[in-house]
C-alpha positions in Angstrom: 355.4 126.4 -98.7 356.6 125.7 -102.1 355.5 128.4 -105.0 354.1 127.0 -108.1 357.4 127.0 -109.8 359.7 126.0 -107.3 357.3 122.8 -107.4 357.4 121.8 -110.9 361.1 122.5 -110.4 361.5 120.0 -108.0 360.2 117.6 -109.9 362.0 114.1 -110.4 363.7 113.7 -113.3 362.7 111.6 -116.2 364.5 108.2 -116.3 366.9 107.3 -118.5 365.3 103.8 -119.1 362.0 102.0 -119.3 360.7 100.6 -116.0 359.5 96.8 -115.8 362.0 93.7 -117.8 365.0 95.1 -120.2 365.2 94.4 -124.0 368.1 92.6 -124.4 370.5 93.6 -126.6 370.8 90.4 -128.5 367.2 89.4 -128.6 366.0 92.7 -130.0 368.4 92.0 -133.1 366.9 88.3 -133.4 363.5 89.9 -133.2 363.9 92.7 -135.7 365.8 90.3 -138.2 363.0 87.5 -137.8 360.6 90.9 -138.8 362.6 92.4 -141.4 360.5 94.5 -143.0 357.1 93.8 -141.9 354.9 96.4 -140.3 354.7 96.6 -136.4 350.5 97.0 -136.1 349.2 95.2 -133.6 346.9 93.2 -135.9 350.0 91.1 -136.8 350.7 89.9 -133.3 350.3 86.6 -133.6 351.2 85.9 -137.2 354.5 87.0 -135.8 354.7 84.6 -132.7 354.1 82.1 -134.7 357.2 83.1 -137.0 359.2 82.5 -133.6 357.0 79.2 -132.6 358.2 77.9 -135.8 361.9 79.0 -135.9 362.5 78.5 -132.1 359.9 75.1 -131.2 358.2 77.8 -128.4 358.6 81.2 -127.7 361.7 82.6 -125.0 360.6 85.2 -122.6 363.4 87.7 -123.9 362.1 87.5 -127.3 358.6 88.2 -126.6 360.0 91.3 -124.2 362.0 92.3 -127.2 358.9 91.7 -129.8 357.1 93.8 -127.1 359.2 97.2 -127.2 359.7 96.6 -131.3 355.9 96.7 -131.8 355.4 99.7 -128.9 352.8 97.0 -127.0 352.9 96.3 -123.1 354.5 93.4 -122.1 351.9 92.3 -120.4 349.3 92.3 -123.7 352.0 89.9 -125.6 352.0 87.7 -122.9 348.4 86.8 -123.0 348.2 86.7 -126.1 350.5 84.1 -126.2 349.2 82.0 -123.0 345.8 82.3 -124.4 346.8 80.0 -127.4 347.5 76.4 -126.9 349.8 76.0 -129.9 352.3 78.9 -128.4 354.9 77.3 -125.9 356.6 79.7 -123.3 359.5 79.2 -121.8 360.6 81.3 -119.0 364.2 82.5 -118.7 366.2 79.9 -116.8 363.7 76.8 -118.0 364.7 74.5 -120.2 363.6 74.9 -124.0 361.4 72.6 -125.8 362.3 69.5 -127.5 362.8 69.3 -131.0 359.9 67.6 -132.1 356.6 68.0 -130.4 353.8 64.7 -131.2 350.4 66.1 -130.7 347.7 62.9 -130.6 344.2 63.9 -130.7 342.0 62.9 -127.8 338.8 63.6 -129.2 335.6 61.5 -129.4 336.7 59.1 -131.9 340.1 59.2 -131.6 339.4 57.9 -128.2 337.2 55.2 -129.6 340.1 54.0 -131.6 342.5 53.5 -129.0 344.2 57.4 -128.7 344.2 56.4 -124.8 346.1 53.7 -125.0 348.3 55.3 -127.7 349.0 58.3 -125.8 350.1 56.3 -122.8 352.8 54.1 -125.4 354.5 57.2 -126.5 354.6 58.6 -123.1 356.6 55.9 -121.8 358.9 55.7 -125.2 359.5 59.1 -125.6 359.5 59.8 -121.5 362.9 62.7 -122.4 363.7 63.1 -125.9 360.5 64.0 -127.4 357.9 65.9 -126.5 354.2 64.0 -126.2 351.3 66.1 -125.5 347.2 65.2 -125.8 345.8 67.8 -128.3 342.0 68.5 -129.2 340.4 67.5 -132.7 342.6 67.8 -135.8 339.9 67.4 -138.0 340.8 64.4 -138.8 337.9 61.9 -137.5 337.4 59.8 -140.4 341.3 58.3 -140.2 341.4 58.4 -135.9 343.0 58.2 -134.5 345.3 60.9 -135.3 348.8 62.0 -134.3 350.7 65.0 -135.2 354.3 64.6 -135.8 355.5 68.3 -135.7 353.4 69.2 -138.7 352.4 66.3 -140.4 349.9 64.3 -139.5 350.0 60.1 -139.4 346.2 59.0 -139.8 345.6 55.6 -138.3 348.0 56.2 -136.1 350.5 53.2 -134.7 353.4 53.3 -132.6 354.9 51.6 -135.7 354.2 54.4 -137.7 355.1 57.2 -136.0 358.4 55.6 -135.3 358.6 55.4 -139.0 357.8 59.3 -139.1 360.9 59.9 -136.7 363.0 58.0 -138.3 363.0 59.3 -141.6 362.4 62.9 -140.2 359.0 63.7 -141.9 358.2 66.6 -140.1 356.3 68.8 -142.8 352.7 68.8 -144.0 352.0 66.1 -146.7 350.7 68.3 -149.7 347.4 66.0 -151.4 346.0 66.0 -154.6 343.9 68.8 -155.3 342.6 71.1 -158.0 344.9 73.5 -158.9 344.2 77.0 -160.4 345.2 76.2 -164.0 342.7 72.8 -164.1 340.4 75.2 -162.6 339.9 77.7 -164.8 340.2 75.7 -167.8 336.9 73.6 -166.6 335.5 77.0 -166.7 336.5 78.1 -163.1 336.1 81.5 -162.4 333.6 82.6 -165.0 330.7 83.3 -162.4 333.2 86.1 -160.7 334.2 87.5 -163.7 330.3 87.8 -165.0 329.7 89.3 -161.9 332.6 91.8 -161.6 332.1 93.0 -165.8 328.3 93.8 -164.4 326.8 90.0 -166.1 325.1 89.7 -163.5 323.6 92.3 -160.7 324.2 92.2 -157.0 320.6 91.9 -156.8 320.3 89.3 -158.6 322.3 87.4 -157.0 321.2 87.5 -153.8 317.8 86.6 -154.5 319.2 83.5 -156.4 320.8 82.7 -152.9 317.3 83.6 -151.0 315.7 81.0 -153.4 318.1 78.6 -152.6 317.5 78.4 -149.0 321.3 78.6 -148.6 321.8 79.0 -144.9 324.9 78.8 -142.6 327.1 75.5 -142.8 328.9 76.2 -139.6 326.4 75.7 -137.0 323.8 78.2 -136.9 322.1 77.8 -139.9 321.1 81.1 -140.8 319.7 82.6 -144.0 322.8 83.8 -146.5 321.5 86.1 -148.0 319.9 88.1 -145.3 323.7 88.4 -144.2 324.0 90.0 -147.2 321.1 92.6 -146.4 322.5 93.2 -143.4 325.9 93.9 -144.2 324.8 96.2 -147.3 322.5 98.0 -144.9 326.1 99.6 -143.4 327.9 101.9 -144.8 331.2 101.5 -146.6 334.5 100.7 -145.8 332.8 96.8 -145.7 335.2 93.4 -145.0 334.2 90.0 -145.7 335.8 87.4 -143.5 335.7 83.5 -143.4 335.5 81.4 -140.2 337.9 78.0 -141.2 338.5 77.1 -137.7 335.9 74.5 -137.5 337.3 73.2 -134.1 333.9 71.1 -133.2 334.7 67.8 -132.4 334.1 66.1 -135.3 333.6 68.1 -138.2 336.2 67.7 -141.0 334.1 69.1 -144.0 336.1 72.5 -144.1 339.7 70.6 -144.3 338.2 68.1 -146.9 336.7 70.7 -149.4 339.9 73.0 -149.2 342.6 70.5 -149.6 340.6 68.8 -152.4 339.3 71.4 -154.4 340.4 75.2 -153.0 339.5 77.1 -155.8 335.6 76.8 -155.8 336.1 77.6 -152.4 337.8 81.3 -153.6 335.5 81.7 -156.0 332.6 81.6 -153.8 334.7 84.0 -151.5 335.2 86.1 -153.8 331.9 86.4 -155.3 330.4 87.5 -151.8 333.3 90.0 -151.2 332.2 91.3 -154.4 328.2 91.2 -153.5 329.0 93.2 -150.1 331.7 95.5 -151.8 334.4 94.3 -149.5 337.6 95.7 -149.5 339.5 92.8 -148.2 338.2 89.3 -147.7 340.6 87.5 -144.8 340.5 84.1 -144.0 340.8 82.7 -140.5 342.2 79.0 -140.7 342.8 77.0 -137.7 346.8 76.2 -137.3 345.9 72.2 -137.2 345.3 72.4 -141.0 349.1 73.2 -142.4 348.9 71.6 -145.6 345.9 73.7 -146.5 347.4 76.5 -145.4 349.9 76.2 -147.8 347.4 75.3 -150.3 346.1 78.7 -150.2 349.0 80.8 -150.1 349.9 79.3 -153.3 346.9 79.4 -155.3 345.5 82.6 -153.7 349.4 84.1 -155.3 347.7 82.9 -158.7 344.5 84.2 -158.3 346.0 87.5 -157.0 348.2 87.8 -160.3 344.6 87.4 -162.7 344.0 90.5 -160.7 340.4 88.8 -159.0 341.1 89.8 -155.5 339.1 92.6 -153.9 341.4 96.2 -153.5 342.8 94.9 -150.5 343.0 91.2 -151.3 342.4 87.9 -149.6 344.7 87.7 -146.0 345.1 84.7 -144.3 345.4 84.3 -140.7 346.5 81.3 -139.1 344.8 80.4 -135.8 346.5 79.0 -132.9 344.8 76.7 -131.1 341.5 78.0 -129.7 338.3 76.4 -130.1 336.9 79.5 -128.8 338.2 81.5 -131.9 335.6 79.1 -133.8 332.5 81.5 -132.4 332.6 84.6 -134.8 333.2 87.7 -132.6 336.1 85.7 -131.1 337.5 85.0 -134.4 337.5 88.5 -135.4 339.2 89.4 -131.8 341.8 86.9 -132.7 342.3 88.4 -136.5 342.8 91.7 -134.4 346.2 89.9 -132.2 344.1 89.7 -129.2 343.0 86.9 -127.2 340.2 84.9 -128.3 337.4 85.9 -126.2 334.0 86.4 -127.7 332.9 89.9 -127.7 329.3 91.3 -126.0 326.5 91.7 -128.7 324.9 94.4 -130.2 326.7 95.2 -131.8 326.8 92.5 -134.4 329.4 92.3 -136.6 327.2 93.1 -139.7 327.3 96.3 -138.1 330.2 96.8 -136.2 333.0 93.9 -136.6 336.3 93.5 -137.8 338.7 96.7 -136.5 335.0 98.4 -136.5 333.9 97.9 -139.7 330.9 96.2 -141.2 332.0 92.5 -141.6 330.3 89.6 -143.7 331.2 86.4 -142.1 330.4 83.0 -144.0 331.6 79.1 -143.3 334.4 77.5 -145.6 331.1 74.8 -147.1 328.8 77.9 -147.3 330.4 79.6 -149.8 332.1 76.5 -151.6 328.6 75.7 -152.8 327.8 79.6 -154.0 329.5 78.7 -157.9 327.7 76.0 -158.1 324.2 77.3 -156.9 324.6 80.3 -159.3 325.6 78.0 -162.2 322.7 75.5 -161.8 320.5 77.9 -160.2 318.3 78.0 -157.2 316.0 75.1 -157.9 319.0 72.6 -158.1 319.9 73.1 -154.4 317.0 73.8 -152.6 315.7 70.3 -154.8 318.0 68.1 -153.1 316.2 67.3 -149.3 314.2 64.9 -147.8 311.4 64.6 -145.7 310.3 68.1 -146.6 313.4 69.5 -146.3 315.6 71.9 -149.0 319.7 71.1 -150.1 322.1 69.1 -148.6 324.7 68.8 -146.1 328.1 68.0 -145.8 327.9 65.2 -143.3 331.2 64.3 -141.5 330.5 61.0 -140.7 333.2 58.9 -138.1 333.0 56.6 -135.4 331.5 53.2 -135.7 330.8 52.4 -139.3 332.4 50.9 -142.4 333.2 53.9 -144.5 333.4 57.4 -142.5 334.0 60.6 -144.4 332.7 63.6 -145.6 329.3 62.3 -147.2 327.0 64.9 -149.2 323.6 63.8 -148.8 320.6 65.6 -149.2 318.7 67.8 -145.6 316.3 65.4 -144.5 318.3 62.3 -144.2 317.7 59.8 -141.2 320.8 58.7 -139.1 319.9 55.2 -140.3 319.9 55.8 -143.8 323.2 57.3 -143.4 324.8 54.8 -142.0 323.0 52.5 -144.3 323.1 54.6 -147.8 326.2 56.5 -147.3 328.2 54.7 -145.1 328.2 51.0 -145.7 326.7 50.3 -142.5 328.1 49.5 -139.0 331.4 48.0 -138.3 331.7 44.2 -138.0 330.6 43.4 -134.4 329.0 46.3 -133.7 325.4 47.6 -132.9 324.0 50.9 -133.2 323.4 52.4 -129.9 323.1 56.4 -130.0 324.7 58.8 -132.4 325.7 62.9 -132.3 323.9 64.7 -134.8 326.1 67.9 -134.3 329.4 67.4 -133.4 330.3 67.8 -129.3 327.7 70.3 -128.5 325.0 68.7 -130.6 323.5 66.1 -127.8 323.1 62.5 -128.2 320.8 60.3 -129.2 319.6 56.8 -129.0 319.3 54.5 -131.9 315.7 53.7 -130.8 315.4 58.1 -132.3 316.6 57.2 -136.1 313.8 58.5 -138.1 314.7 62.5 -137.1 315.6 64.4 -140.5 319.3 65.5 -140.0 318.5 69.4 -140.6 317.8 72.7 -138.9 315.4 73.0 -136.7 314.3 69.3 -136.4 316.7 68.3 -133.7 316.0 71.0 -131.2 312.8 69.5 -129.4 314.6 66.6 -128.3 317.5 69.0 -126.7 319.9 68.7 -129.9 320.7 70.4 -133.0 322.7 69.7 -136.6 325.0 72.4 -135.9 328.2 71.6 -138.3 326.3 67.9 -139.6 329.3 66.2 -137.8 327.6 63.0 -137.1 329.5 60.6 -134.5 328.0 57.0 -134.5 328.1 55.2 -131.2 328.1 51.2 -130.6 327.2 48.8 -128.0 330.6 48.7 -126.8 330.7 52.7 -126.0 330.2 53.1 -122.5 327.9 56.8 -122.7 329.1 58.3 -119.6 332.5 58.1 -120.2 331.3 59.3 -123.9 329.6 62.8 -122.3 333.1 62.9 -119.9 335.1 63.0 -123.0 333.1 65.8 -124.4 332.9 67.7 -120.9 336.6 67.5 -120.8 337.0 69.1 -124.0 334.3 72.0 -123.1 336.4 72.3 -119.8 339.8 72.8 -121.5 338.7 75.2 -124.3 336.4 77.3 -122.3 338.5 80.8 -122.8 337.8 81.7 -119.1 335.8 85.3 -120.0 333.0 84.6 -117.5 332.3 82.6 -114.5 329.7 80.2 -115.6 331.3 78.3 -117.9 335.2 78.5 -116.6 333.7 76.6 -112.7 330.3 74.9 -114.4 332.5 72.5 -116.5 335.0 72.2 -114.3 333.0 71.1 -111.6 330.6 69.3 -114.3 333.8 67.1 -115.0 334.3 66.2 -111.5 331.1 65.1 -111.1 331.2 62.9 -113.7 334.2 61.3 -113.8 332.9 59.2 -110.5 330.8 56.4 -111.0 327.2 57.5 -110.0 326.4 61.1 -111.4 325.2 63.5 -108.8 321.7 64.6 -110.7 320.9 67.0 -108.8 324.3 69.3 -108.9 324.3 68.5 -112.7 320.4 70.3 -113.0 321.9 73.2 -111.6 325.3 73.4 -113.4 323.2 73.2 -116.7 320.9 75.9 -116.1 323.5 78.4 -115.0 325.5 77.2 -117.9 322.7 77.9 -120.5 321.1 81.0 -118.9 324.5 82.9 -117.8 327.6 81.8 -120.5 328.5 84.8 -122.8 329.0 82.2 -125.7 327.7 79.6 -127.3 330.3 77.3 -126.0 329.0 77.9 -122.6 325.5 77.6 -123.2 326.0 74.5 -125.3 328.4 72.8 -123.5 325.6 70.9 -120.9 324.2 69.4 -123.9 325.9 66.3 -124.0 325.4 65.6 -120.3 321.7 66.3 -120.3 321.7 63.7 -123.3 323.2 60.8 -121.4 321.3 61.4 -118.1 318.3 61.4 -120.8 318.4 58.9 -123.0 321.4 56.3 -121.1 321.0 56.8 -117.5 322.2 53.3 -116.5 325.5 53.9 -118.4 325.9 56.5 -115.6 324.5 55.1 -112.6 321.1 56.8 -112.5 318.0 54.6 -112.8 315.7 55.7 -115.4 312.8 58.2 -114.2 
C-alpha cells in the first residue's frame, strides 16, 4: 500500500500542451493582428467574429480555435456562438470556403407576394457555382419587396436585371441615404432638451410624469407604460445601464430602419435623455446586422455627439446583431450583448432588476424614444391628443403588401385598417380586393376584411386572437391564397425558433408539416397550439400559433377545412 506521499509522488505529470484541437501557429498571428489592441472580454465575442466574417466571407475553424485560446474561452463556447447566428458562415478545415459574394433575398411575407419565389429560383440557376444565393428572413425592407442583398447593399424592387447590374459594377457596400446630420441638428435646436435636462432645467421627476401624461407606451410590441419603466429601473440601485432593442426582426416592421437612416439624431437624443432620467452609465444599442448603412450612420454621428461631450460616463456602444430574430425578445438581446447565444433568459428576474452583466437595465424601442424630444418640447397633451376612437398618440404604421403607396405612415391610435389603406395609403393596388390584413407583423394574426372597423391600438385586437404588436400592417388581396400565407409565416417561426425548449423547436416543425399539405389536420393543429402557448419560454413560442389559428378562423376554405 502506497503512503500518502509516495502517492502524490506518483502522480502523472502535467502536460506540456493543451488537450483537445492545436492553435495553429499561423492562425493565432492572423487572429491577434485582426485584434490588435482590443480587449479579450468575452462581451466582445461576436463583435470580433464578425471582424473575421467580414475580412474572410465566413469564419475558418482554425481561426475560431485560435480566437478561442487568445480570449482564454472553450472551444466549444465560440462555436455556438457562432452556429447560433445565421449571418456567421463556418467552414470546417478541408471544406471549401465561401464565395466571394453572398446574395441574400428575403422570403418574407411580402417579399413572397412580389415574386421573391420565383426570384430566388432565377438566381439559383444563374449563379448555380460562382456566387453564393441563399433565402434570408426580413430585411426590413417590406415597403420596396422584394428585397435582395448583394453582399451589403441592398437592391429594393429587386430584378434579375438589377442585381446583374449590382455585380457588374461591384456595388457591394451599403448605399449611405439622406439623413439629418448632427450639425443641421443642433442648429434647428437639436439637443437643447438634453442639455436643459443635464444643467438641472428640468427635474427627473418632471420628466417622467410628462411621459406618464403622455400615455407613451412601448413601440416594439408590448406596449407597456414608459415611464413605469423608469420607476422600476430607479427602484434599483446604482451601477444602472440603459439599453435599446433595434433588432426589430418581425416580419414586416421597418419603422426602426426608416427613423434612424432619416433622422438619427432625435433618435440619440431621446436615448440619451432616458440614460440620463435612469442615471445610466452607459447606454448600448443593439442593432440588427441587416441594417449596415445605419450602422454606419451611428458610428459617425454618435463620434460627434461623443466630442460635445453628451454621452453618459461610459458612452453609447453599439452592438451589431447577427442574424437572430430571437435576439429581438429583450432578455435574449441582452444575452447576445453579453457574446452568448441568443436564447431568452427565465424571468424573475426582470431586467429592471437584474439585466445586462447583472445590472439594473432600462430597455426601450428605437420609435419609443425617437418621439421623447418631441413629447417634452410640445408637452404631454400634444401626443396623447393625437388618437382615434378613444384612443391616445399615434403609431408608426409599417404599411406593405397590396396597396398603392406602402411605407412607414404616422397616423394617429385608433385608426381602422380601412382608413389606412384609404387615408394613408392611396388605396388598394389596381386589380386587387381587400381580403384580410395583419395588424401586427407575423405573430399578430390575421384578419378578414369583413373585421375593418377595429382601432389599430393596444388592447383592441386581443379578443379576436390578435394584437398591434410593432403596428406592421400587411394587406392581403383576393389573389393571396391564406394557407399558403400562415405557411409562410410558420416557416419563419420554424427557422428562427433558437431551440431553448421543446415546445416550440418540434410544435412548428411539425406545425409546418401539417400545413404544407393540402387539407389541414385540425385536430393535431388544436393541440400543437396549446402546448405552443402554455409551454414556450418566449414570446416567439407562444405567439407563433397565431397566424395558423387565424386562417383556420376566419379562411378555412383557403385551407381545406369547411367552416364550423
Amino acid at each position: 500500500m502506497l503512503k500518502r506521499k509516495d502517492f502524490f509522488s506518483n502522480k502523472k505529470k502535467k502536460l506540456s500542451f493543451t488537450k483537445g484541437r492545436q492553435v495553429d501557429p499561423d492562425s493565432q498571428e492572423v487572429v491577434r493582428n485582426l485584434l490588435g489592441d482590443r480587449p479579450r472580454k468575452r462581451e466582445f465575442l461576436i463583435e470580433y467574429l464578425h471582424l473575421f466574417q467580414d475580412k474572410f466571407k465566413c469564419l475558418h475553424h482554425k481561426h475560431l480555435v485560435a480566437l478561442a485560446s487568445e480570449m482564454k474561452m472553450a472551444m466549444t463556447e465560440v462555436y455556438e456562438v457562432a452556429t447560433f447566428y445565421a449571418h456567421f458562415d463556418v467552414v470546417l478545415d478541408g471544406q471549401e470556403t465561401q464565395p466571394e459574394v453572398t446574395i441574400r433575398v428575403c422570403d418574407s411575407l411580402t417579399c413572397e407576394m412580389m415574386g421573391a419565389k420565383e426570384l430566388i429560383n432565377s438566381l439559383q440557376k444563374k449563379y448555380s457555382e460562382s456566387i453564393r444565393v441563399v433565402r434570408a428572413p426580413c430585411m426590413g425592407r417590406c415597403d420596396l419587396a422584394p428585397t435582395v442583398e448583394v453582399a451589403h447593399n441592398h437592391v429594393d424592387k429587386a430584378s434579375i436585371d438589377s442585381i446583374e447590374e449590382t455585380l457588374k459594377n461591384k456595388k457591394f457596400s451599403p448605399v449611405i441615404p439622406n439623413y439629418i446630420d448632427f450639425k443641421t441638428y443642433k442648429n434647428a435646436g437639436g439637443y437643447k432638451t438634453l442639455n436643459n435636462c443635464i444643467e438641472g432645467k428640468k427635474s427627473v421627476e418632471e420628466i417622467i410624469k410628462i411621459v406618464q401624461d403622455s400615455n407613451l407606451r412601448g413601440k416594439g410590441g408590448a406596449g407597456f407604460p414608459s415611464f413605469q419603466k423608469w420607476n422600476f429601473v430607479l427602484k434599483e440601485k446604482k451601477p444602472r445601464i440603459f439599453a435599446v432593442n433595434a433588432d426589430e426582426g418581425e416580419p414586416g416592421t421597418f419603422k426602426d430602419r426608416f427613423y434612424l437612416e432619416s433622422d438619427p439624431h432625435r433618435f440619440l437624443e431621446g436615448a440619451l435623455i432616458a440614460s440620463w432620467a435612469v442615471e445610466a452609465d452607459a447606454c448600448y444599442i443593439y442593432i440588427r446586422d441587416e441594417y449596415p448603412a445605419a450602422i454606419k450612420i451611428l458610428r459617425e454621428e454618435i463620434a460627434k455627439v461623443t466630442a460635445e461631450g453628451l454621452t453618459p460616463k461610459n458612452g453609447i456602444i453599439i452592438r451589431r446583431g447577427a442574424g437572430a430574430y430571437i435576439c429581438g425578445e429583450e432578455s435574449a438581446m441582452l444575452e447576445s450583448i453579453e457574446g452568448k447565444r441568443g436564447l431568452p433568459r427565465h424571468k424573475p428576474p426582470f431586467p429592471a432588476q437584474k439585466g445586462l452583466f447583472g445590472l439594473p437595465t432600462l430597455i426601450h424601442n428605437v420609435e419609443t424614444v425617437f418621439w421623447l424630444r418631441d413629447i417634452i418640447e410640445r408637452g404631454p397633451e400634444w401626443y396623447s391628443a393625437q388618437g382615434k376612437n378613444g384612443r391616445k398618440g399615434f403609431h408608426s404604421f409599417s404599411v406593405s403588401g397590396r396597396v398603392k403607396k406602402p411605407g412607414v405612415k404616422v397616423a394617429p391610435a385608433g385608426i381602422t385598417v380601412r382608413d389606412l389603406i384609404d387615408e394613408y395609403c392611396g388605396g388598394m393596388q389596381e386589380g386587387h380586393k381587400f381580403k384580410g390584413y395583419l395588424p401586427g407583423g407575423a405573430s399578430g394574426g390575421i384578419l378578414p376584411s369583413t373585421m375593418d372597423k377595429i382601432p389599430l391600438d393596444f388592447g383592441c385586437l386581443e379578443e379576436h386572437g390578435c394584437f398591434l404588436g410593432s403596428a406592421a400592417v400587411v394587406i392581403l388581396s383576393d389573389q393571396d391564397n391564406m394557407g399558403k400565407v400562415g405557411l409562410n409565416l410558420m416557416r419563419f417561426f420554424e427557422d428562427e425558433s433558437c431551440g431553448q425548449c421543446t415546445p416550440c423547436r418540434v410544435g412548428t416543425e411539425k406545425a409546418v408539416k401539417i400545413m404544407e399539405k393540402d387539407i389541414w389536420d385540425k385536430h393535431t393543429l388544436d393541440e400543437l397550439t396549446k402546448v405552443l402557448c402554455d409551454a414556450s419560454i418566449c414570446g416567439l413560442g407562444q405567439a407563433a400559433s397565431n397566424p395558423l389559428q387565424s386562417v383556420v378562423k376566419h379562411f378555412s376554405e383557403d385551407v381545406g377545412l369547411s367552416k364550423e
